[in-house]
C-alpha positions as CSV (number, residue, x, y, z in Angstrom):
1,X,92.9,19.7,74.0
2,X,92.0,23.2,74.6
3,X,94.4,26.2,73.9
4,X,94.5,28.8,75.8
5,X,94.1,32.5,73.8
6,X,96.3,35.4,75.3
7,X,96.2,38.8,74.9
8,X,96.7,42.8,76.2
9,X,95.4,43.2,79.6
10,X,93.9,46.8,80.0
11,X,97.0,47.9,81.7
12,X,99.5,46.7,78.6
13,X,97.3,48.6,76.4
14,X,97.1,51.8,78.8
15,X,100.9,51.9,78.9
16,X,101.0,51.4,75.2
17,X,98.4,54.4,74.5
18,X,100.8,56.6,76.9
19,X,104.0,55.7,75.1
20,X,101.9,56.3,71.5
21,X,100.8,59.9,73.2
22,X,104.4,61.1,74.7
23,X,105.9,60.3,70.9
24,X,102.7,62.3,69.1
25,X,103.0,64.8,71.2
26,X,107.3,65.1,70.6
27,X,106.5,65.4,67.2
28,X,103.4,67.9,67.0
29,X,105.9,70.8,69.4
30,X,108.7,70.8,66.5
31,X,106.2,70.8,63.8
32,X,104.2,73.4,65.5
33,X,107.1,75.2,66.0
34,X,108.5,74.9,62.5
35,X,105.5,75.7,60.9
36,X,105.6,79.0,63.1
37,X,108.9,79.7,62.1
38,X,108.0,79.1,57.9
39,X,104.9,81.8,58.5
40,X,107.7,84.2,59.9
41,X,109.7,83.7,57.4
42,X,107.2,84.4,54.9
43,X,106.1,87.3,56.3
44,X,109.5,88.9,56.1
45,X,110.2,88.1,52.4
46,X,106.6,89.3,51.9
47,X,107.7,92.7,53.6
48,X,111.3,93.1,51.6
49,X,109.4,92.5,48.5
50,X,107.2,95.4,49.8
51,X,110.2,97.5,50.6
52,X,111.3,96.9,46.8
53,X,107.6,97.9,45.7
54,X,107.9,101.2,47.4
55,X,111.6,101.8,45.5
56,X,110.1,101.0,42.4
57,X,107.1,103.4,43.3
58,X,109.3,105.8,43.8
59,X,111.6,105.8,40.8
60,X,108.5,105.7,38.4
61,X,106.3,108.5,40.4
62,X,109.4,110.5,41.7
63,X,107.1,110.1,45.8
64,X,106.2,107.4,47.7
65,X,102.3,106.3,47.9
66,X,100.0,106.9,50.9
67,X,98.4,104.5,53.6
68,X,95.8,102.2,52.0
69,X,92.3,104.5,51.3
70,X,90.8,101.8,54.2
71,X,91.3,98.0,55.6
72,X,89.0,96.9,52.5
73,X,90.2,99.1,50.1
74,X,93.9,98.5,49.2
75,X,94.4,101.9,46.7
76,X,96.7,104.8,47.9
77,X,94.5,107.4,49.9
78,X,96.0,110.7,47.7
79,X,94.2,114.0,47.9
80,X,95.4,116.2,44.7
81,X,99.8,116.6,45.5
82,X,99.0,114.9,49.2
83,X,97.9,112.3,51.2
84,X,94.2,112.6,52.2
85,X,93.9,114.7,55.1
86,X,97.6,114.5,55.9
87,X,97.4,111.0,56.9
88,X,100.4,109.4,57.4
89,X,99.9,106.8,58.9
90,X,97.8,103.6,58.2
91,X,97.8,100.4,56.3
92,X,100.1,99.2,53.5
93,X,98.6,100.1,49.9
94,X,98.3,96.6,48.6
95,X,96.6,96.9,45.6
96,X,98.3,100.0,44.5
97,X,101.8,98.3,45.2
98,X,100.2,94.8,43.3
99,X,101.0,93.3,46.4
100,X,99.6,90.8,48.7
101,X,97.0,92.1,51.4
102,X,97.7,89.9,54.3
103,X,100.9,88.5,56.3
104,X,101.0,85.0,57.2
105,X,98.4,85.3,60.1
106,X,95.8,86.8,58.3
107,X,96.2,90.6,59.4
108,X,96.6,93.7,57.0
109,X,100.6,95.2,57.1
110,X,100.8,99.0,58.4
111,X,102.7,101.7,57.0
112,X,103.6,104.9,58.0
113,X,105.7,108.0,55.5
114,X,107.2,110.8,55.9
115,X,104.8,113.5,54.6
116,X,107.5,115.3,52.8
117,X,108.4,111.5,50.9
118,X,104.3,111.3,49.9
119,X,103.9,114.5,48.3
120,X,104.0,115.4,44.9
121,X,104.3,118.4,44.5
122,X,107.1,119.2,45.1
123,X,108.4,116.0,44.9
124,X,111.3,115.2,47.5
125,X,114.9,116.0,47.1
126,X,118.2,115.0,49.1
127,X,117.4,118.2,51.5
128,X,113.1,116.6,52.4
129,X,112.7,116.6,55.9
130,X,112.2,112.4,57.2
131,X,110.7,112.6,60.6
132,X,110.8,108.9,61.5
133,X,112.8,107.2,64.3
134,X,113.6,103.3,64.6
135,X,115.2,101.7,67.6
136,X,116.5,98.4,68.7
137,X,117.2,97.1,72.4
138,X,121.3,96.3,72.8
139,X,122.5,92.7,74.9
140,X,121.5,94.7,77.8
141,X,118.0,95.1,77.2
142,X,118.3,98.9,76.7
143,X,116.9,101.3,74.2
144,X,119.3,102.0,71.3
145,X,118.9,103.4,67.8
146,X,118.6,101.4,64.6
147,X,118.3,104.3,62.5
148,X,119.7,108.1,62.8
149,X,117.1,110.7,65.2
150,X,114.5,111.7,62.5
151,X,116.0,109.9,59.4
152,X,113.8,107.3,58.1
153,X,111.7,107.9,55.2
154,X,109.2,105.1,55.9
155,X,108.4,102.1,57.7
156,X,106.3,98.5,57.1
157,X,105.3,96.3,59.9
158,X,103.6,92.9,60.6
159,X,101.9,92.7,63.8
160,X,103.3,89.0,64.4
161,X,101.9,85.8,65.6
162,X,100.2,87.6,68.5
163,X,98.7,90.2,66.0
164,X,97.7,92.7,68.8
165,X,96.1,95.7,67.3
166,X,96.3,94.3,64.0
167,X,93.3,94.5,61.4
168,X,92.1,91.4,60.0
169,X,90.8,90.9,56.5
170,X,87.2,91.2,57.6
171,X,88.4,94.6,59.0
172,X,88.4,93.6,62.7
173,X,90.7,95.2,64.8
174,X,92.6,92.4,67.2
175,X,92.1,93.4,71.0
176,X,95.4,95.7,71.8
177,X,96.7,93.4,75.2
178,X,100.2,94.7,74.7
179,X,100.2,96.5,78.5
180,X,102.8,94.1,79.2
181,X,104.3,95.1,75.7
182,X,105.7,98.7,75.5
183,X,107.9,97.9,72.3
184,X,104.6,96.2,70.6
185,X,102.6,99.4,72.0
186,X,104.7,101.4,70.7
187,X,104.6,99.9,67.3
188,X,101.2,100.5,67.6
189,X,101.3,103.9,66.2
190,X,100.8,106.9,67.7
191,X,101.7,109.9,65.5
192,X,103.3,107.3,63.5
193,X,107.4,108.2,63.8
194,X,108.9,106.2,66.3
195,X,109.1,102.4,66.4
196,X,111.3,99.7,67.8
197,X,112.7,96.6,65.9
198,X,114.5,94.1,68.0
199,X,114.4,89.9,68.0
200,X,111.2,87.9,68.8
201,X,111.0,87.4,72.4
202,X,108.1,85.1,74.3
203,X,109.0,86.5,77.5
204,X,107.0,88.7,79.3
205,X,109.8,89.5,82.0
206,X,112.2,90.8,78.9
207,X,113.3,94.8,78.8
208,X,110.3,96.0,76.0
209,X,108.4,92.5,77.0
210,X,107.1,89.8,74.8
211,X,108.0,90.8,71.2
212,X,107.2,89.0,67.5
213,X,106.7,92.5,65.5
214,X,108.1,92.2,62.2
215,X,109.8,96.0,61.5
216,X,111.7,96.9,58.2
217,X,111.8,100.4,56.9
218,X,112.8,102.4,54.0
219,X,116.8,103.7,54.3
220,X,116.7,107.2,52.8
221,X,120.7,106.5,51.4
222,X,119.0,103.5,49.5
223,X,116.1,105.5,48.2
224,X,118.7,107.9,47.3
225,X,120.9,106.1,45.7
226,X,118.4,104.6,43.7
227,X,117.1,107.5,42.4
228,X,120.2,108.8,41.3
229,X,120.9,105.6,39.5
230,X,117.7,106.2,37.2
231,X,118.2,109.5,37.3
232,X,115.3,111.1,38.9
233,X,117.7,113.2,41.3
234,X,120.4,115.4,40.0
């Protein structure tokens, strides 16, 4: 007697394909988000240790270095007491700081000093002139300051996940579509001495709009203090 063999009809293993791709796909969003989240946090332990590097600059040198010379050369750009033609404002001096180049995207950290913190002659005292100005948004979407008018000494950025107008490591320069992003545009740089730091945002609709900059900066009461400490300032 014959028996009869039974299995999947094209429909059973349609359905079972569908249920297979619905749990895949559950699965790849958290990890794509979590591994979003482990760059982030990467990024800002890479840019405290940063902060640390320029404190320790500073209480061996008695000034705090210049912008990068260029995106493939990581060395302070210094000029004699000053930074090469007065610039202020560029990328993050990596290899002078021993520091890693890149964030956790791939694109070079930027860096901006007050002129009166990168000279060296004279070096700067508890009366140097800081000329940079950080600011937040408050729970009602509104401009508000992070830091006194005019009193930071320096500040370090990452560009984010978006990276726009960031530099890559083959030194191209990621197409600037922040029009819908004045707090990211304004982190862009300009003259270099006002920024905004304020929680990542994905919506475009939000006061500043979309926002993953990553903004720390250099407190001059820290720097201070510090110096004091290791006695560098009376």
């Amino acid at each position: 007697m014959k028996t009869q063999q039974s299995g999947f009809t094209l429909v059973e293993i349609a359905i079972v394909l569908v249920i297979v791709g619905l749990i895949i796909g559950g699965l790849v969003t958290p990890l794509a988000a979590q591994l979003e989240q482990r760059k982030v946090s990467e990024t800002q332990r890479a840019l405290d240790e940063a902060k640390e590097a320029l404190y320790g600059f500073a209480l061996r040198n008695g000034y705090l270095p210049c912008p990068a010379v260029s995106a493939s050369n990581g060395l302070e750009d210094r000029s004699g007491a000053n930074c090469s033609d007065d610039k202020r404002l560029g990328y993050l001096p990596w290899a002078t700081l021993g520091l890693a180049k890149l964030d956790a995207w791939n694109h070079l950290y930027r860096y901006s000093v007050s002129p009166a913190f990168s000279s060296s002659s004279p070096v700067f005292t508890l009366r140097s002139a800081r000329d940079i100005t950080v600011a937040t948004r408050d729970g009602s979407g509104a401009l508000a300051p992070a830091t006194g008018v005019n009193d930071t000494v320096a500040v370090l950025l990452s560009h984010g996940r978006n990276g726009y107008g960031a530099t890559s490591e083959q030194n191209t320069v990621l197409a600037d579509r922040s029009a819908n992003n004045p707090d990211e545009k304004t982190n862009l740089g300009g003259d270099g001495r006002q920024y905004i730091a304020r929680s990542s945002n994905d919506n475009l609709n939000a006061p500043g709009g979309e926002f993953d900059d990553i903004v720390v900066w250099i407190s001059p009461n820290i720097l201070y203090n510090r110096m004091v400490a290791a006695q560098r300032l009376p």
